[in-house]
C-alpha angles and dihedrals in degrees: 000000000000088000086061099041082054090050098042094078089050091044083055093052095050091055100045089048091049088050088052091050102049085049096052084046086054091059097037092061107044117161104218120073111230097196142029130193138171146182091262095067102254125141130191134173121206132214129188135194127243077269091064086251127142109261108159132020111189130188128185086271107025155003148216121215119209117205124175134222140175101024092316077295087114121040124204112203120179119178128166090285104031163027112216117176107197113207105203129207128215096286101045093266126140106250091170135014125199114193116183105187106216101214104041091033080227117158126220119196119199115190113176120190121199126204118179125234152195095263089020137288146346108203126191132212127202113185118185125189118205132182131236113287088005123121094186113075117240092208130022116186122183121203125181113207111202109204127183110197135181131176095016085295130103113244095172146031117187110178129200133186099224091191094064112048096299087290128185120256098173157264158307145191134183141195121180140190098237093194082077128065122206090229083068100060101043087184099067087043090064093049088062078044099056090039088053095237099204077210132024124202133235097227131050110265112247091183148358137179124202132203123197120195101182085066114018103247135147123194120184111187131181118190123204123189134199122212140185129230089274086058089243115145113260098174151337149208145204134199126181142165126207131208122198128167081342094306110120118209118188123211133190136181138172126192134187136211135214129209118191119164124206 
Protein backbone atom coordinates (compact mmCIF):
# COMPACT_ATOMS: atom_id res chain seq x y z
CA UNK A 1 0.00 0.00 0.00
CA UNK A 2 2.88 2.32 0.86
CA UNK A 3 4.52 1.26 -2.41
CA UNK A 4 1.29 2.76 -4.21
CA UNK A 5 0.84 6.06 -2.03
CA UNK A 6 4.68 6.64 -3.08
CA UNK A 7 3.70 5.98 -6.95
CA UNK A 8 0.59 7.87 -7.04
CA UNK A 9 2.39 11.40 -7.27
CA UNK A 10 4.55 10.01 -10.20
CA UNK A 11 1.59 8.43 -11.73
CA UNK A 12 0.16 12.10 -11.55
CA UNK A 13 2.94 13.49 -13.18
CA UNK A 14 2.89 11.19 -15.83
CA UNK A 15 -0.41 11.96 -16.54
CA UNK A 16 -0.27 15.59 -16.36
CA UNK A 17 2.99 15.54 -18.64
CA UNK A 18 1.18 13.08 -21.26
CA UNK A 19 -2.07 15.74 -21.24
CA UNK A 20 0.29 18.43 -21.95
CA UNK A 21 1.73 16.50 -24.65
CA UNK A 22 -1.56 15.36 -26.69
CA UNK A 23 -2.59 19.14 -26.48
CA UNK A 24 0.59 20.49 -27.81
CA UNK A 25 0.18 17.68 -30.50
CA UNK A 26 -3.49 19.22 -31.16
CA UNK A 27 -2.00 22.54 -32.03
CA UNK A 28 0.40 21.50 -33.47
CA UNK A 29 -1.85 19.64 -36.17
CA UNK A 30 -4.47 21.91 -37.14
CA UNK A 31 -6.20 21.21 -40.29
CA UNK A 32 -6.81 24.71 -41.86
CA UNK A 33 -3.82 26.74 -43.40
CA UNK A 34 -3.77 30.55 -41.99
CA UNK A 35 -1.67 31.85 -44.42
CA UNK A 36 -0.54 31.35 -48.25
CA UNK A 37 2.26 32.74 -50.07
CA UNK A 38 3.94 32.27 -53.51
CA UNK A 39 6.76 33.31 -55.81
CA UNK A 40 4.66 35.55 -57.50
CA UNK A 41 4.24 37.89 -54.62
CA UNK A 42 1.33 37.29 -53.70
CA UNK A 43 0.21 37.16 -50.16
CA UNK A 44 -3.40 35.80 -48.51
CA UNK A 45 -4.67 35.25 -44.89
CA UNK A 46 -7.26 32.80 -44.18
CA UNK A 47 -10.27 32.76 -41.45
CA UNK A 48 -12.58 30.06 -40.60
CA UNK A 49 -15.68 29.84 -38.76
CA UNK A 50 -16.28 27.86 -35.59
CA UNK A 51 -17.30 25.06 -38.70
CA UNK A 52 -13.77 25.06 -40.00
CA UNK A 53 -15.21 27.04 -43.13
CA UNK A 54 -13.59 29.72 -44.91
CA UNK A 55 -14.90 32.89 -43.75
CA UNK A 56 -12.38 35.64 -44.63
CA UNK A 57 -9.69 35.76 -47.03
CA UNK A 58 -7.60 38.84 -46.55
CA UNK A 59 -4.60 40.36 -48.83
CA UNK A 60 -2.41 43.38 -48.08
CA UNK A 61 -5.40 45.65 -50.06
CA UNK A 62 -8.30 43.91 -49.83
CA UNK A 63 -10.54 40.98 -48.69
CA UNK A 64 -13.38 38.63 -49.45
CA UNK A 65 -15.88 37.40 -46.58
CA UNK A 66 -17.53 34.03 -46.88
CA UNK A 67 -20.83 33.54 -45.02
CA UNK A 68 -23.12 30.20 -45.29
CA UNK A 69 -27.13 29.56 -45.59
CA UNK A 70 -29.23 27.17 -45.99
CA UNK A 71 -27.33 24.40 -44.74
CA UNK A 72 -23.84 25.69 -46.81
CA UNK A 73 -26.14 24.88 -49.52
CA UNK A 74 -26.10 28.70 -50.41
CA UNK A 75 -22.56 30.88 -50.23
CA UNK A 76 -22.42 34.92 -49.68
CA UNK A 77 -19.06 36.44 -51.00
CA UNK A 78 -18.46 40.27 -50.78
CA UNK A 79 -14.97 41.80 -52.02
CA UNK A 80 -14.11 45.37 -52.70
CA UNK A 81 -16.32 45.21 -56.35
CA UNK A 82 -19.13 42.69 -55.63
CA UNK A 83 -21.55 40.71 -53.97
CA UNK A 84 -21.91 37.08 -55.59
CA UNK A 85 -24.40 34.54 -53.79
CA UNK A 86 -23.55 31.06 -55.07
CA UNK A 87 -26.72 28.51 -54.92
CA UNK A 88 -25.11 24.87 -54.84
CA UNK A 89 -26.61 21.56 -56.08
CA UNK A 90 -26.15 18.12 -54.60
CA UNK A 91 -22.86 17.67 -55.75
CA UNK A 92 -21.27 21.18 -54.82
CA UNK A 93 -21.96 22.58 -58.18
CA UNK A 94 -23.18 26.08 -58.90
CA UNK A 95 -26.43 25.73 -59.99
CA UNK A 96 -27.01 29.80 -59.76
CA UNK A 97 -24.88 32.67 -59.42
CA UNK A 98 -26.02 36.21 -58.22
CA UNK A 99 -23.30 39.12 -58.89
CA UNK A 100 -24.20 42.48 -57.64
CA UNK A 101 -21.54 44.77 -58.95
CA UNK A 102 -20.88 47.52 -56.02
CA UNK A 103 -20.16 50.42 -57.96
CA UNK A 104 -22.93 50.22 -61.10
CA UNK A 105 -25.54 48.58 -58.79
CA UNK A 106 -25.77 46.19 -61.95
CA UNK A 107 -27.06 42.97 -61.42
CA UNK A 108 -25.65 39.51 -63.16
CA UNK A 109 -28.03 36.16 -63.06
CA UNK A 110 -26.45 32.80 -63.61
CA UNK A 111 -28.83 30.00 -64.05
CA UNK A 112 -27.08 26.60 -64.87
CA UNK A 113 -29.12 23.67 -65.91
CA UNK A 114 -27.73 20.13 -65.68
CA UNK A 115 -28.99 16.84 -67.97
CA UNK A 116 -27.48 13.96 -67.48
CA UNK A 117 -25.84 11.87 -70.19
CA UNK A 118 -24.49 8.91 -71.33
CA UNK A 119 -20.53 9.96 -70.53
CA UNK A 120 -21.85 12.68 -68.04
CA UNK A 121 -23.59 16.04 -68.25
CA UNK A 122 -24.60 19.07 -70.60
CA UNK A 123 -25.06 21.81 -68.61
CA UNK A 124 -26.65 25.17 -69.70
CA UNK A 125 -26.04 28.60 -68.61
CA UNK A 126 -28.29 31.40 -68.90
CA UNK A 127 -26.75 34.56 -67.79
CA UNK A 128 -28.83 37.49 -67.69
CA UNK A 129 -27.37 41.57 -67.01
CA UNK A 130 -29.62 43.95 -65.68
CA UNK A 131 -29.23 47.58 -64.89
CA UNK A 132 -29.77 49.44 -61.72
CA UNK A 133 -33.85 49.88 -60.77
CA UNK A 134 -34.61 47.73 -63.75
CA UNK A 135 -36.57 44.38 -63.48
CA UNK A 136 -35.96 43.28 -67.96
CA UNK A 137 -32.40 42.08 -68.76
CA UNK A 138 -30.34 44.15 -71.40
CA UNK A 139 -28.27 41.00 -72.47
CA UNK A 140 -29.02 37.56 -72.16
CA UNK A 141 -25.98 34.89 -73.27
CA UNK A 142 -26.51 31.09 -73.22
CA UNK A 143 -23.69 28.82 -72.97
CA UNK A 144 -23.96 24.90 -72.95
CA UNK A 145 -21.11 23.25 -71.14
CA UNK A 146 -20.70 19.60 -72.31
CA UNK A 147 -18.84 17.53 -69.44
CA UNK A 148 -17.81 14.06 -69.57
CA UNK A 149 -17.07 12.77 -66.04
CA UNK A 150 -15.88 9.44 -64.60
CA UNK A 151 -15.12 8.57 -61.40
CA UNK A 152 -16.89 11.72 -59.77
CA UNK A 153 -14.21 13.74 -61.60
CA UNK A 154 -14.45 15.91 -64.92
CA UNK A 155 -12.17 14.45 -67.95
CA UNK A 156 -13.44 16.64 -70.36
CA UNK A 157 -15.08 20.54 -71.07
CA UNK A 158 -16.25 21.16 -74.17
CA UNK A 159 -17.74 24.69 -74.33
CA UNK A 160 -20.45 26.31 -77.11
CA UNK A 161 -21.66 29.43 -77.59
CA UNK A 162 -25.45 28.57 -78.12
CA UNK A 163 -26.22 32.40 -79.36
CA UNK A 164 -23.91 32.09 -82.59
CA UNK A 165 -24.58 28.93 -84.53
CA UNK A 166 -23.60 26.37 -81.48
CA UNK A 167 -20.22 27.41 -81.95
CA UNK A 168 -17.25 26.16 -80.32
CA UNK A 169 -15.56 28.26 -77.49
CA UNK A 170 -13.25 25.94 -76.51
CA UNK A 171 -11.66 22.86 -74.23
CA UNK A 172 -10.67 21.18 -71.44
CA UNK A 173 -8.85 18.37 -70.23
CA UNK A 174 -8.24 17.03 -67.07
CA UNK A 175 -5.98 14.60 -65.29
CA UNK A 176 -6.33 13.93 -61.44
CA UNK A 177 -4.28 11.98 -58.29
CA UNK A 178 -6.91 9.83 -57.25
CA UNK A 179 -5.11 8.94 -53.90
CA UNK A 180 -6.38 12.41 -52.92
CA UNK A 181 -9.65 13.44 -52.58
CA UNK A 182 -10.86 17.64 -53.12
CA UNK A 183 -13.00 17.49 -49.57
CA UNK A 184 -9.52 17.24 -48.06
CA UNK A 185 -8.01 20.59 -49.30
CA UNK A 186 -10.87 22.91 -48.70
CA UNK A 187 -8.75 25.65 -50.35
CA UNK A 188 -8.66 24.29 -53.86
CA UNK A 189 -12.54 23.50 -53.43
CA UNK A 190 -13.27 27.42 -53.11
CA UNK A 191 -11.16 28.30 -56.30
CA UNK A 192 -13.90 25.89 -58.60
CA UNK A 193 -16.29 27.89 -56.32
CA UNK A 194 -15.19 31.41 -57.28
CA UNK A 195 -14.83 30.30 -61.06
CA UNK A 196 -18.28 29.05 -60.86
CA UNK A 197 -17.41 25.62 -61.84
CA UNK A 198 -20.86 24.45 -63.25
CA UNK A 199 -19.08 20.64 -61.69
CA UNK A 200 -16.58 19.98 -59.14
CA UNK A 201 -14.64 16.97 -58.94
CA UNK A 202 -14.14 14.56 -56.36
CA UNK A 203 -9.75 14.37 -56.66
CA UNK A 204 -7.29 16.94 -56.70
CA UNK A 205 -6.30 17.93 -60.56
CA UNK A 206 -2.72 17.00 -61.39
CA UNK A 207 -3.04 18.57 -64.96
CA UNK A 208 -5.16 20.26 -67.43
CA UNK A 209 -4.79 21.62 -70.94
CA UNK A 210 -7.08 24.33 -72.48
CA UNK A 211 -7.84 25.14 -75.87
CA UNK A 212 -9.46 28.58 -76.96
CA UNK A 213 -10.87 28.95 -80.25
CA UNK A 214 -11.90 32.41 -80.16
CA UNK A 215 -7.95 33.20 -79.90
CA UNK A 216 -5.99 30.70 -80.81
CA UNK A 217 -4.31 29.68 -77.58
CA UNK A 218 -3.21 26.75 -76.29
CA UNK A 219 -2.22 26.26 -72.31
CA UNK A 220 -0.81 22.99 -71.11
CA UNK A 221 -0.45 22.98 -66.93
CA UNK A 222 0.85 20.40 -64.60
CA UNK A 223 0.36 20.91 -61.08
CA UNK A 224 2.69 19.26 -58.26
CA UNK A 225 1.93 19.40 -54.73
CA UNK A 226 4.16 18.88 -51.31
CA UNK A 227 2.63 17.41 -48.13
CA UNK A 228 3.61 16.67 -44.28
CA UNK A 229 3.22 13.47 -42.25
CA UNK A 230 -0.35 14.52 -41.41
CA UNK A 231 -1.02 14.59 -45.51
CA UNK A 232 -1.75 18.67 -45.24
CA UNK A 233 -0.73 20.48 -47.87
CA UNK A 234 2.55 22.25 -47.29
CA UNK A 235 3.12 23.82 -51.28
CA UNK A 236 2.53 23.76 -54.60
CA UNK A 237 3.71 24.53 -58.22
CA UNK A 238 2.73 25.15 -61.43
CA UNK A 239 4.21 25.01 -64.31
CA UNK A 240 2.54 25.97 -67.99
CA UNK A 241 3.39 26.62 -71.20
CA UNK A 242 1.38 28.79 -73.70
CA UNK A 243 1.19 28.69 -77.25
CA UNK A 244 -0.04 31.47 -79.14
CA UNK A 245 0.22 32.13 -83.36
CA UNK A 246 3.04 29.40 -83.01
CA UNK A 247 5.28 31.67 -79.80
CA UNK A 248 5.51 29.60 -76.65
CA UNK A 249 5.70 31.48 -73.18
CA UNK A 250 6.43 29.43 -70.04
CA UNK A 251 5.25 30.21 -67.01
CA UNK A 252 6.07 28.80 -63.28
CA UNK A 253 4.90 29.46 -59.99
CA UNK A 254 5.34 27.90 -56.31
CA UNK A 255 3.25 28.78 -53.28
CA UNK A 256 3.47 27.92 -49.74
CA UNK A 257 1.15 27.44 -47.04
CA UNK A 258 1.20 28.16 -43.00
CA UNK A 259 -0.43 26.54 -40.54
CA UNK A 260 -0.43 28.08 -37.12
CA UNK A 261 -3.07 26.81 -34.42
CA UNK A 262 -4.34 28.86 -31.60
Amino acid sequence: MKNILKMLPILLLTIMVSCKKDKTQQKEICKNPTSYEDSQGLYYQFTYNVEGKLSELKTDNSSITFAYQNNGNTVVLIDNYSERTFKLGVDGEVIELVSIAKNSGETTKTNYQRIKTTVGYDVTATEQSFRKNENAPYKTVKRLHKLTVTNGNLLALKLIDLDNNNRELGTMNYGYNISKNLSDYPLQNYLDLVDGAPFISKNLAIRNSVRDETTNTQIYSVFSYEYDANDRMLGWAQTSEYIRNSETTNYNVKGKFEYKCN
